[in-house]
C-alpha positions in Angstrom: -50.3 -97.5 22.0 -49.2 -94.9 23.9 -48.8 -91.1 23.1 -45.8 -89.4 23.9 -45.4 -85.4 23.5 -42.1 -83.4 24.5 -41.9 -79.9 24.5 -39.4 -76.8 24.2 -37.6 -73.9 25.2 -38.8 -71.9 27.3 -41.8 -73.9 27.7 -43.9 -75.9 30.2 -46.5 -78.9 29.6 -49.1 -76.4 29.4 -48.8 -75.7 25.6 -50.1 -79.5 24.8 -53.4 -78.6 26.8 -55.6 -77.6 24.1 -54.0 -80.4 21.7 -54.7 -82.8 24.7 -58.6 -81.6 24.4 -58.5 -81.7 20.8 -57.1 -85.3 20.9 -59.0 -86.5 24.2 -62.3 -85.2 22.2 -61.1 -88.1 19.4 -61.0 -90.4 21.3 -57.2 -90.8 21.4 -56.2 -92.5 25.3 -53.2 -93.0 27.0 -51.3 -89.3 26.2 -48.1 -88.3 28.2 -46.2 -85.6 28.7 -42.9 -85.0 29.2 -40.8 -82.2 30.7 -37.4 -82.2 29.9 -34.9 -81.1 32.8 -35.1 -77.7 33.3 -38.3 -77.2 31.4 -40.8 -78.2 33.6 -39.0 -80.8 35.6 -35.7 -81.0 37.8 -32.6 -81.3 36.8 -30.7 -84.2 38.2 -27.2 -83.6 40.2 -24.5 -82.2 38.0 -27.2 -81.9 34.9 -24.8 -80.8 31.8 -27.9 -80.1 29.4 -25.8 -81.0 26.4 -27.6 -83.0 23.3 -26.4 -86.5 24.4 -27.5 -85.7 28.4 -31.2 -84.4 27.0 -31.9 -87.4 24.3 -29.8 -90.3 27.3 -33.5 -88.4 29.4 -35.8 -89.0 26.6 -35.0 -92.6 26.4 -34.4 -93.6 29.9 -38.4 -92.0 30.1 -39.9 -93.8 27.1 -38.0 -96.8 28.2 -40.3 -96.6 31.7 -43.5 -96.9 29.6 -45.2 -99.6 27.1 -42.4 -99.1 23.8 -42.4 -98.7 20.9 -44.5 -95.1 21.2 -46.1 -92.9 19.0 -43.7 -89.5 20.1 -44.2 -86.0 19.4 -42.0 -83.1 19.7 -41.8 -79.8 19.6 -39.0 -76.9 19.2 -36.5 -78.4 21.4 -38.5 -81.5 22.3 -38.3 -82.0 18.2 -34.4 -82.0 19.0 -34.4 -84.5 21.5 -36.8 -86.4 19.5 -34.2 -86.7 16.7 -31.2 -87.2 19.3 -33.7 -90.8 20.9 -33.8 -91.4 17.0 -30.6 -91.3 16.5 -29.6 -93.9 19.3 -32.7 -96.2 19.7 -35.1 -95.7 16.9 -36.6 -99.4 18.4 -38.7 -97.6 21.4 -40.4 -95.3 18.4 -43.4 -97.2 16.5 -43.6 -93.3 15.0 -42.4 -89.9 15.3 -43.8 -86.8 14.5 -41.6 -83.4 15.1 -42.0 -79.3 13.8 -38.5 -77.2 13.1 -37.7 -80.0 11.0 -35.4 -77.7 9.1 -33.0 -77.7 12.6 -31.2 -80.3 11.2 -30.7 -79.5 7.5 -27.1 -78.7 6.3 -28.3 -74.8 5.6 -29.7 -73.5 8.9 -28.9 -71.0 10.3 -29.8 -70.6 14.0 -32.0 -67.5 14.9 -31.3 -64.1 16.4 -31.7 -65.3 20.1 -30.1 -68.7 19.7 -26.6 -67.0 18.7 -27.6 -64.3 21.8 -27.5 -67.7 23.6 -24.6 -68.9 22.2 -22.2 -66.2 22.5 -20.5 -66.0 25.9 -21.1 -63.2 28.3 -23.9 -62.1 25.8 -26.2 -65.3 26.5 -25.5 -64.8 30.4 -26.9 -61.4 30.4 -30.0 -61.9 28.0 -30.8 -64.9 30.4 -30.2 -62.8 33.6 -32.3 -60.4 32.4 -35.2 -62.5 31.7 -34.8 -64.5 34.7 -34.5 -61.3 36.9 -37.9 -60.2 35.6 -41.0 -60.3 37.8 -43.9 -62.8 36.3 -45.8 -59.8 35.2 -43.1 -58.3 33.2 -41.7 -61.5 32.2 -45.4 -62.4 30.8 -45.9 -59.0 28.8 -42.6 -59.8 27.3 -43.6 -63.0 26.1 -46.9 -61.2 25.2 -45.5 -61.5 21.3 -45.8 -65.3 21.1 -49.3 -65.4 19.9 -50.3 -68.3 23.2 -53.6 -67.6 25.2 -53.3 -65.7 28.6 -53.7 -69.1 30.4 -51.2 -71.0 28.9 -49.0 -67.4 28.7 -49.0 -67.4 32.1 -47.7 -70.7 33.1 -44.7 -70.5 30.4 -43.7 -67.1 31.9 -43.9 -68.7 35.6 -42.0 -71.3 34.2 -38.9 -69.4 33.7 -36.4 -69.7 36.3 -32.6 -69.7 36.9 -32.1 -73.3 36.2 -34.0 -73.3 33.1 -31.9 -70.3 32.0 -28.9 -72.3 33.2 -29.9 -75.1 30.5 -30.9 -73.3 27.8 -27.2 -71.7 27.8 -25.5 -75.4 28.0 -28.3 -76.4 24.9 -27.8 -74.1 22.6 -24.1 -73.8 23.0 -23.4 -77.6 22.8 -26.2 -77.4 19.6 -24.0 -74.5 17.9 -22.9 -75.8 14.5 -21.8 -77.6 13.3 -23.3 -79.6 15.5 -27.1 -79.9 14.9 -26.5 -80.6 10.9 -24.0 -83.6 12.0 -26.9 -84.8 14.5 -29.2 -84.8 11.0 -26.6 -86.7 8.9 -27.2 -89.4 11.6 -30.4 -89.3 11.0 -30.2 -89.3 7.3 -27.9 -92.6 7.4 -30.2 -94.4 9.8 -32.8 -97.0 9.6 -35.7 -94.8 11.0 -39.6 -95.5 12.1 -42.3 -94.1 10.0 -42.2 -90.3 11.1 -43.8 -87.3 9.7 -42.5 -83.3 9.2 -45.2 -81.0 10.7 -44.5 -78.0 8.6 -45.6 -75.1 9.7 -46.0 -73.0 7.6 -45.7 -69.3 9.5 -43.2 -70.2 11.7 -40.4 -67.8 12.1 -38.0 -69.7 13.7 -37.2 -72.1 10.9 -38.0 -71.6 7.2 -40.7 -74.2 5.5 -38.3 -75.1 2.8 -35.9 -76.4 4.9 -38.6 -78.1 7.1 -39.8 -79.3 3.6 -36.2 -80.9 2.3 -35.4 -82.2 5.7 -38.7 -84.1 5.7 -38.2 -85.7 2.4 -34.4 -86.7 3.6 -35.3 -88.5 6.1 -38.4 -90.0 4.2 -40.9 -88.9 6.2 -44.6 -88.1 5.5 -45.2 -84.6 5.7 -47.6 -82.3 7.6 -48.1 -79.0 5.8 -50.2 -76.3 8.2 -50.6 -73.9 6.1 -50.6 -69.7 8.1 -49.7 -71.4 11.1 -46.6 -70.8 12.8 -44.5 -71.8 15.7 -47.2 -72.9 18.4 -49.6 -74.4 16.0 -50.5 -77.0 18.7 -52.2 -73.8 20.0 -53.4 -71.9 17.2 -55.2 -74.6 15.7 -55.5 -77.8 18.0 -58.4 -79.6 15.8 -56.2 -79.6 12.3 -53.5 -80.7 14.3 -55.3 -83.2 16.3 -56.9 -84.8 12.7 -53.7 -84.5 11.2 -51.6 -87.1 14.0 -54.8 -89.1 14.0 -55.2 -89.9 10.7 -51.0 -90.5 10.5 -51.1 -92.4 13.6 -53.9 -94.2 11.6 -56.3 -94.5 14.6 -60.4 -93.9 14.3 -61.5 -90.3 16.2 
């Protein structure tokens, strides 16, 4: 079966490498990953990056390989995780996504998503960033908690088109939205998935992570002190934790 991981803003493949290691180390084969346009790979001609254009991507990809996948995503990946879900839940033997709370009824999108959001405002905060040089734009990152290797290739990563998407994203994900996107979910016959709750993360709380989990009746992940790039922070829990939902021997 094959192993499908999809990332997130403003992120490259590179995040997955020590998950990859962790995994590989297991025993678990046949691991892809995919870039989303703009984050990692090209966009295609006249690229809108709304929802619908990002999950139409994520199935035309898994569509390409051996289906139904096990699929992992994210931040953003998660999203377009939930928008494949939402439309052809067949290609998905199971999912597994983080920021689960995104799509329940309460959320509130962070500080920089509404920077993102609000016009004129998200154009400058993206100029700015994209006008950096690498080494500025890699201190600035510095924050995130990710090694200097992998630091380095999300901060190289950055560019105008990226910047370009994660303003049509965010803005076609304003709610209401991302909460209709969940009661989709909620209504539909889903795959066996799993919440990865992590526990630290500050862009989403755990409690909604928690309830949106249990909504869509999904097995749940709980890494507890970890937070937004757990993948990173601790690849071997997260590595035993997929294995042992995927139900596969390490």
């Amino acid at each position: 079966m094959t192993h499908v991981f999809v990332h997130g803003n403003p992120e490259v493949d590179a995040i997955w490498g020590p998950l990859v290691a962790a995994l590989t180390a297991r025993k678990i084969a046949d691991i892809v990953l995919l870039s989303p346009p703009g984050f990692g790979s090209p966009t295609p001609d006249g690229w809108d990056a709304s929802m619908e254009s990002y999950a139409s991507w994520l199935i035309t990809e898994v569509e390409q390989l051996e289906a139904p996948v096990h699929i992992v995503g994210h931040d953003w990946g998660a999203g377009h995780v939930f928008g494949l879900l939402a439309r052809r839940p067949d290609l998905v033997a199971t999912w597994a996504a983080d920021i689960m709370g995104l799509i329940h009824p309460d959320y509130v999108w962070h500080d920089a998503a509404q920077a993102w959001q609000t016009p004129d405002v998200g154009e400058q905060v993206i100029d700015a960033m994209v006008a950096m040089t690498l080494d500025e734009r890699t201190a600035a990152f510095g924050g995130l908690g990710l090694p200097d290797d992998i630091l380095v290739k999300v901060a190289g990563g950055v560019s105008a088109e990226m910047g370009r998407c994660i303003l049509g994203l965010y803005r076609d994900a304003a709610q209401p939205a991302i909460t209709q996107l969940g009661e989709r979910l909620a209504g539909a016959d889903l795959p066996r998935g799993l919440g990865i709750i992590a526990t630290a993360d500050s862009y989403v709380p755990a409690e909604l992570c928690t309830a949106a989990t249990a909504t869509l009746g999904a097995d749940e992940l709980r890494l507890e002190g970890l937070g937004h790039w757990w993948m990173v922070e601790d690849p071997d829990l997260a590595a035993a934790g997929l294995i042992s939902f995927w139900g596969e021997s390490a």
